[in-house]
C-alpha positions in Angstrom: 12.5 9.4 5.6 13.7 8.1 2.4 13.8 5.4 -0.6 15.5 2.7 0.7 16.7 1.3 -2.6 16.2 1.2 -6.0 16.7 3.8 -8.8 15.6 6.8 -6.6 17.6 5.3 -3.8 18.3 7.8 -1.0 16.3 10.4 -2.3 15.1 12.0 0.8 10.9 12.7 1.3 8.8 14.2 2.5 6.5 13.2 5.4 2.8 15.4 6.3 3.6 17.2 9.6 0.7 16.2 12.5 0.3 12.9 14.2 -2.8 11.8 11.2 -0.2 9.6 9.6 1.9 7.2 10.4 5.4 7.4 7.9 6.6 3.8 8.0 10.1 4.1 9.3 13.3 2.8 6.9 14.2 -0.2 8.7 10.4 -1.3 9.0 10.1 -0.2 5.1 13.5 -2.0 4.5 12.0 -5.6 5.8 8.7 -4.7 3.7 10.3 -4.8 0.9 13.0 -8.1 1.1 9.6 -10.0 1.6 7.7 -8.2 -1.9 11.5 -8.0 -4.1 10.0 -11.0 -6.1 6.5 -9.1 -6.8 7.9 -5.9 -7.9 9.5 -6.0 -11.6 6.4 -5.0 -13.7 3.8 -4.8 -11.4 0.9 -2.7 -11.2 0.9 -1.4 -7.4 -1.9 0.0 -5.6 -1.3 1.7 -2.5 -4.5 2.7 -0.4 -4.3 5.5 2.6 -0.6 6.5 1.0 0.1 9.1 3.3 3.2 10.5 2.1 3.2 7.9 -0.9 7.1 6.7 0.5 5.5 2.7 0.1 4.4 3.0 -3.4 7.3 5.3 -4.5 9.5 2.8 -3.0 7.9 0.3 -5.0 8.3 2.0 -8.4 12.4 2.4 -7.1 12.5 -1.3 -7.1 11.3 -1.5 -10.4 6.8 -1.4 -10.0 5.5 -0.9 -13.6 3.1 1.7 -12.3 1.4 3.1 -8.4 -1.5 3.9 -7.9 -1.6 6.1 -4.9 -4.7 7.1 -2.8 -5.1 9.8 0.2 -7.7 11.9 0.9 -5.7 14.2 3.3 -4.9 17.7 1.4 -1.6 17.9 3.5 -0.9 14.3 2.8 -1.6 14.9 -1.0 0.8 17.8 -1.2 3.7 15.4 0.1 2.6 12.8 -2.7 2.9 14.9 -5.5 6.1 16.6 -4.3 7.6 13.3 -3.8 6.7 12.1 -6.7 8.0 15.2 -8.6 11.3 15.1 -6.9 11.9 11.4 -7.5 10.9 11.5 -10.9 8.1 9.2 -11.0 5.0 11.1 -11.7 4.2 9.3 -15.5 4.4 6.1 -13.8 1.7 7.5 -10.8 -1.6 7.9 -11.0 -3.1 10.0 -7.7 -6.8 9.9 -6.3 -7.6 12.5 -4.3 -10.7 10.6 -2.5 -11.6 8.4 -0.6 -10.8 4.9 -0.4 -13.8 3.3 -1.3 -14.9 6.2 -3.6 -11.6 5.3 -5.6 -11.9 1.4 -5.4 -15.2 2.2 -6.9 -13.4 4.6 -9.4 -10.9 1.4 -10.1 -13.1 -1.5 -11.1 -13.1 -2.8 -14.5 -10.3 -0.1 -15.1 -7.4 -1.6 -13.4 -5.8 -5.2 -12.2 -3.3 -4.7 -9.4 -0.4 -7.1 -8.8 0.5 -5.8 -5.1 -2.3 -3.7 -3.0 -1.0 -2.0 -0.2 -2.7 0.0 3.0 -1.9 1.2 5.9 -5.2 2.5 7.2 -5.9 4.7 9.9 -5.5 1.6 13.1 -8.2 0.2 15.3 -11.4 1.7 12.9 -11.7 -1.8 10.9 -10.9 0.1 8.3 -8.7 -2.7 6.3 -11.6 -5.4 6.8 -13.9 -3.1 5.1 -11.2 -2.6 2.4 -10.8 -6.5 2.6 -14.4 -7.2 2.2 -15.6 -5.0 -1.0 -12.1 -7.1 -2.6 -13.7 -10.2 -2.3 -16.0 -9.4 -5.2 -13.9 -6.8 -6.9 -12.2 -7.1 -10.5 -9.4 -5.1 -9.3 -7.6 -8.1 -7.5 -7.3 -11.4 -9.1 -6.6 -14.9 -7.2 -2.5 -14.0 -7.5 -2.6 -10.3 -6.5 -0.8 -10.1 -2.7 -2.4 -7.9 -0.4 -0.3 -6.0 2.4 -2.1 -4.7 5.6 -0.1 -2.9 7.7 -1.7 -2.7 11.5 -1.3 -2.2 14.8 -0.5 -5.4 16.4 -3.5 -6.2 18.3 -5.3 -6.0 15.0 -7.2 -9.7 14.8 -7.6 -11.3 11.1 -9.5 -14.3 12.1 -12.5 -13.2 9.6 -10.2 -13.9 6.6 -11.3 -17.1 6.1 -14.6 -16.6 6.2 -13.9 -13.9 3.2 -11.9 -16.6 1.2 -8.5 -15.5 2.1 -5.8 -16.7 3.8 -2.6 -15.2 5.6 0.8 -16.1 3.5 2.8 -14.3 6.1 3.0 -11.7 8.9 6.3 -10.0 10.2 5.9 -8.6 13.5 7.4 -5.1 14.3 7.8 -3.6 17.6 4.7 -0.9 17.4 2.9 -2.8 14.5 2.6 -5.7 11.6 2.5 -6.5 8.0 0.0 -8.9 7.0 0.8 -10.9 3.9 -2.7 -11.7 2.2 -4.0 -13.7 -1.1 -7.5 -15.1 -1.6 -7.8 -18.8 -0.8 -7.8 -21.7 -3.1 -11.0 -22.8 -4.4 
């Protein structure tokens, strides 16, 4: 695994050994990426169940203001930090060690993402949960782009009914990214 592109482009990292994550492979990370180029410059990133943090470093490569990474696996955490230490983007990281909705709670009124980003574990709801406590939160705002990645059977058909609609999805072989905003009004 490694950056894809950007200023710490190639820089090899490091992925938590076990089968609890998921590292999203180059070519998959690659495609990501063309679709969010336009988001990036300056953006405040937030990237929820990082894993080894290789999405939201890959964002501050390709120029993300500042990441916001959050893992609450100690193995997972170790591979954060040394990646961010080797690629050289620890002042422009901030790193919960928490849970997810601990941190979003931890967030509010403290931070305004641009781009938020999660790969949760698949087929526990987890992302719908996430989805739902965003509807009210201050840390999103009617232009901020939400990016679920899921396993492909993963059904979105309660978006609406949250007040947000799907911009795009890309299809993978194993899984999907899910392109979300909130709705007009």
């Amino acid at each position: 695994m490694r950056v894809v592109a950007g200023v710490a482009r190639s820089l090899k990292l490091c992925a938590p050994e076990g089968m609890d994550t998921r590292p999203t492979s180059d070519r998959t990370k690659e495609t990501l990426f063309n679709v969010l180029q336009d988001e990036l410059p300056d953006c405040n990133f937030l990237d929820l169940f990082s894993g080894s943090g290789a999405i939201g470093i890959e964002a501050l490569s390709r120029g993300a203001k500042r990441a916001v990474f959050v893992e609450n696996s100690k193995t997972a955490l170790a591979c954060i930090e040394n990646n961010l230490e080797h690629t050289k983007f620890v002042d422009k990281s901030l790193v919960l060690r928490q849970d997810v909705f601990v941190s979003l709670q931890f967030l509010e009124f403290k931070e305004t993402f641009d781009v938020v980003f999660m790969d949760p574990p698949y087929n526990k709801e987890l992302e719908q949960r996430v989805l739902e406590y965003l509807t009210m939160s201050s840390i999103i705002t009617q232009d901020t782009l939400i990016v679920v990645e899921a396993a492909l059977n993963t059904d979105f058909s309660y978006l609406s009914s949250l007040g947000y609609e799907i911009i795009k999805e890309k299809k993978y072989k194993n899984n999907k990214h899910v392109f979300i905003q909130k709705g007009e009004r």
